[in-house]
N, C-alpha and C positions, 0 to 999 in steps of 0.2 A: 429386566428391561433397563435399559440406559436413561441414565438420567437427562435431562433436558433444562439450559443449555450445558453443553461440553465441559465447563471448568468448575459445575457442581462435584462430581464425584472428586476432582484435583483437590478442591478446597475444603470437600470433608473426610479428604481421607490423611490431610494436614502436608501436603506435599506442596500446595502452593508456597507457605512458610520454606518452603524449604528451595524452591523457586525464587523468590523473592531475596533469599540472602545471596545464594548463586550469583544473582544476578549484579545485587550490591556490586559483589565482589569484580563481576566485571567491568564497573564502572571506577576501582582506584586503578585502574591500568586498560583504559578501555578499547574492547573489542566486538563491539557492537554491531558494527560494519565492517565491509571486506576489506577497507584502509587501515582498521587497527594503530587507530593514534597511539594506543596505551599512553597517554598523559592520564595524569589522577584528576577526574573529572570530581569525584570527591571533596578533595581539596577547593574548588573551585575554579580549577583553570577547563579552560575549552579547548576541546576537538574542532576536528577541519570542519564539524557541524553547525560551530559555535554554540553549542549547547554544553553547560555546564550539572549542577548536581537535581537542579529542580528540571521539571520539566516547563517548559516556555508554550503558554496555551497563546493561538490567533484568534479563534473564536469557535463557540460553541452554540449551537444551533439544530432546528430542524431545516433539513434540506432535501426538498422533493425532485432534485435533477438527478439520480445517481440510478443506475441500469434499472427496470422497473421491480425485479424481485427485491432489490435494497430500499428502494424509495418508498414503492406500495402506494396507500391511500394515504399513510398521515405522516411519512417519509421519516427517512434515517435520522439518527441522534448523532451528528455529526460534533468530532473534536479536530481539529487542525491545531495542528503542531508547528511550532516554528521552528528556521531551523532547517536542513535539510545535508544528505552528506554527497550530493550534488552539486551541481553551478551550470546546467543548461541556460545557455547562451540567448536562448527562448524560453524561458520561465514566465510565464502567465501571473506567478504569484510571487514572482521574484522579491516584494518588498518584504515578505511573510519568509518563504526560506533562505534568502541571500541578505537581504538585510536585517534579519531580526524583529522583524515587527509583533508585538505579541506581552505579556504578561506571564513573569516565576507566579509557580505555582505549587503548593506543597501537596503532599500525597493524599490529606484529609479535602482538600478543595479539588483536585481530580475526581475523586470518588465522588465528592456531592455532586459537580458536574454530572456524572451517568445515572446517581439518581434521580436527578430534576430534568434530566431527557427520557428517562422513564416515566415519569411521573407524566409527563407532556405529550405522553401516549406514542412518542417515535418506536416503530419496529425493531430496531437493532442501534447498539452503540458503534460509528464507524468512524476510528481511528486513522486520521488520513495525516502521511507521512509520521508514522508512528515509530522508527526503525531505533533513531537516536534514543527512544524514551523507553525501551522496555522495560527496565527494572521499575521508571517511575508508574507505569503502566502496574504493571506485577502487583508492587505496592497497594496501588489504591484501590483494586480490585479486589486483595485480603482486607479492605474498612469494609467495600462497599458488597460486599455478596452478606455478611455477618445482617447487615442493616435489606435486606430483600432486594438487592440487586439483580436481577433474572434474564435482563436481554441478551442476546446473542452480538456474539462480537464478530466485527466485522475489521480486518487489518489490512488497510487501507495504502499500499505504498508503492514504490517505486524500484521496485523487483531487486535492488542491489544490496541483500541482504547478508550476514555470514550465519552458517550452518550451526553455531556453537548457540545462537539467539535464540536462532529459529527453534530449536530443539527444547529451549524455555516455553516456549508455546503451545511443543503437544497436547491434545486435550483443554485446552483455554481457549483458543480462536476458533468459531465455528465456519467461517467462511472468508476465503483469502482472496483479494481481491489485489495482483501486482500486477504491473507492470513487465511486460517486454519490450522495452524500448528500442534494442539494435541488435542486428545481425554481424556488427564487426567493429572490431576494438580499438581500430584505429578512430573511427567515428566516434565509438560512443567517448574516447578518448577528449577529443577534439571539442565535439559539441557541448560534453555535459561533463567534462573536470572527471570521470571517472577512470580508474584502473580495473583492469579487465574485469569490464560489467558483463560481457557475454558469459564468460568463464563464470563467474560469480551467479549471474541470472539465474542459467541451467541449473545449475547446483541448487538454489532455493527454489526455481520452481518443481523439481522434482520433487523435494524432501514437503514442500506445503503440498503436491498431488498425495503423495504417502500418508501425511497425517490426516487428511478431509477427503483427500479421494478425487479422482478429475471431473467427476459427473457434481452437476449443482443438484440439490434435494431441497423439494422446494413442499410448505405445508398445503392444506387444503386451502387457503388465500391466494396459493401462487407467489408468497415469499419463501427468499431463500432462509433456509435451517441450518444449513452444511453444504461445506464443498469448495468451489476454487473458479472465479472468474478471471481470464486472462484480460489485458485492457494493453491494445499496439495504439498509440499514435502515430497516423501517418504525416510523412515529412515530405516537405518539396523536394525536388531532386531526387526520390526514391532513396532517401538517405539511411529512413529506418532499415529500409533490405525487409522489407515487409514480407517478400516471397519466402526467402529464406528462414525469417522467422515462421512463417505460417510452417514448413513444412519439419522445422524442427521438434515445433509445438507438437504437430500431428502424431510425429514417429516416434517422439519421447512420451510425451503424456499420454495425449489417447486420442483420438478423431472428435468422439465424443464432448473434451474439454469445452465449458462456452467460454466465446472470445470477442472481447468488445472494440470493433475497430474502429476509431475514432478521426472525423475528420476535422475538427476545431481549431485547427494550429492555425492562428496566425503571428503575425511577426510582433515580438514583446521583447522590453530591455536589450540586451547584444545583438538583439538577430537585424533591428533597424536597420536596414539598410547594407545590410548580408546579401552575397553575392547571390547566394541561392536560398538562404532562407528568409530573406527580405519580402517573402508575396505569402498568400494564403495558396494551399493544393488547389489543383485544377479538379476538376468534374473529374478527365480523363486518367489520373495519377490516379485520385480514389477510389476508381473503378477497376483500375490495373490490380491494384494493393487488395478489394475483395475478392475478384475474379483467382488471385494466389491463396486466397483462404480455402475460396470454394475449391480450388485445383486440389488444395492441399486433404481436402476431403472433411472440414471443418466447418461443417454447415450450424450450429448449435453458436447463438449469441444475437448480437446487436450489430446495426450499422449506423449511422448518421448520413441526412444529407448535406453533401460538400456545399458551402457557403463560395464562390468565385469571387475574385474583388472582383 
């Protein structure tokens, strides 16, 4: 029988250690993200992340808002990460990933962080905007499983991952929680500083349906154990291409997949007073953008209701 969570067997069969150097390694020439700074974050210079050798904590907490299998009764053991290898124009938490707001942090104080969110009775450790920090990640989780580390992990991010990361993770994450942000590269271009995040997207959502699988496995609580929750924000102006996405989502992953479509956006940092993404969605956009879920044949997830100004 499989052990329970995912990265017990990893860490006693001594391959996490071996993970962990891996990953060092990709951090003197770093390749973390699909930008591949390669600077020697080692040394101490920073990526387009601004994130240097340590990992840079915002804040560490329990947080009962997150889809209801994450949150449950005594909610996720939430880490935010500063920092981010984005620049959306509309950044809600823009002081935390575009300006660095936040606290280095060495690998033994990561690790106490997830036992003292365990200890605090939260369901799972969820790693949000994790992508820059894996190796620091990797790390503290070889102090903290020796010390009775047990919860399940939760990798919390913004879908624009690279495959070489990702592939440090099999058997460690037991439930993946990214983002699809856009249907087309000149937007995601545009809004959020990235190089081709669809191209990139695809690619790690596929390789996280492969290692957890597209269906969520949920215990007899109705928390999640394993598996892969999609999260669109919809945009004014139909910017996401939310249709598009839904039906990619469908034909790649699986109908099956849950997918959490979010209607929260409203105008923060750059977007003030943006041609089009100066307002919050209408009623009628957010129901455009589910009605292409439901077309799309992706009944399985969450919706929100649209806030109007």
């Amino acid at each position: 029988m499989q052990k329970y969570p995912s990265y017990l067997p990893v860490a006693e069969s001594g391959e996490l250690s071996r993970r962990v150097q891996a990953a060092q390694r990709m951090l003197a020439q770093c390749r973390l993200c699909p930008r591949r700074c390669q600077v020697d974050r080692l040394s101490g210079k920073l990526g387009y992340c601004r994130a240097g050798a340590r990992a840079r904590v915002a804040s560490w907490n329990r947080h009962r808002w997150e889809e209801p299998p994450i949150s449950g009764s005594r909610g996720s053991g939430t880490i935010f990460f500063s920092g981010c290898t984005g620049r959306c124009l509309f950044c809600q938490n823009y002081p935390i990933s575009q300006l660095g707001v936040g606290q280095d942090v060495d690998d033994e104080r990561l690790a106490s962080m997830m036992l003292e969110l365990q200890r605090d009775g939260c369901h799972n450790i969820n790693l949000v905007t994790p992508t820059h920090f894996v190796p620091q990640i990797l790390a503290a989780l070889e102090l903290a499983i020796p010390r009775g580390f047990r919860l399940p992990l939760v990798y919390n991010s913004s879908g624009y991952e690279a495959l070489e990361a990702l592939q440090l993770l099999e058997g460690i994450v037991d439930i993946y929680l990214p983002d699809a942000k856009y249907a087309d590269e000149k937007v995601a271009r545009e809004l959020s500083g990235f190089k081709r995040y669809v191209h990139a997207n695809q690619i790690a959502l596929v390789e996280m349906s492969r290692q957890v699988g597209p269906r969520l496995q949920l215990d007899a609580d109705g928390l999640a154990i394993r598996g892969l929750i999609v999260r669109h924000l919809v945009l004014p102006g139909e910017l996401a291409g939310s249709a598009e996405v839904a039906r990619w989502l469908a034909a790649n992953l699986s109908p099956e997949v849950h997918v959490s479509i979010m209607s929260q956006y409203f105008p923060a940092h750059r977007a003030i007073g943006h041609e089009t993404l100066g307002r919050k969605v209408s009623a009628e956009e957010y129901k455009r953008a589910v009605e292409a879920f439901a077309a799309a044949g992706l009944t399985n997830g969450w919706q929100q209701e649209p806030e109007e100004e």
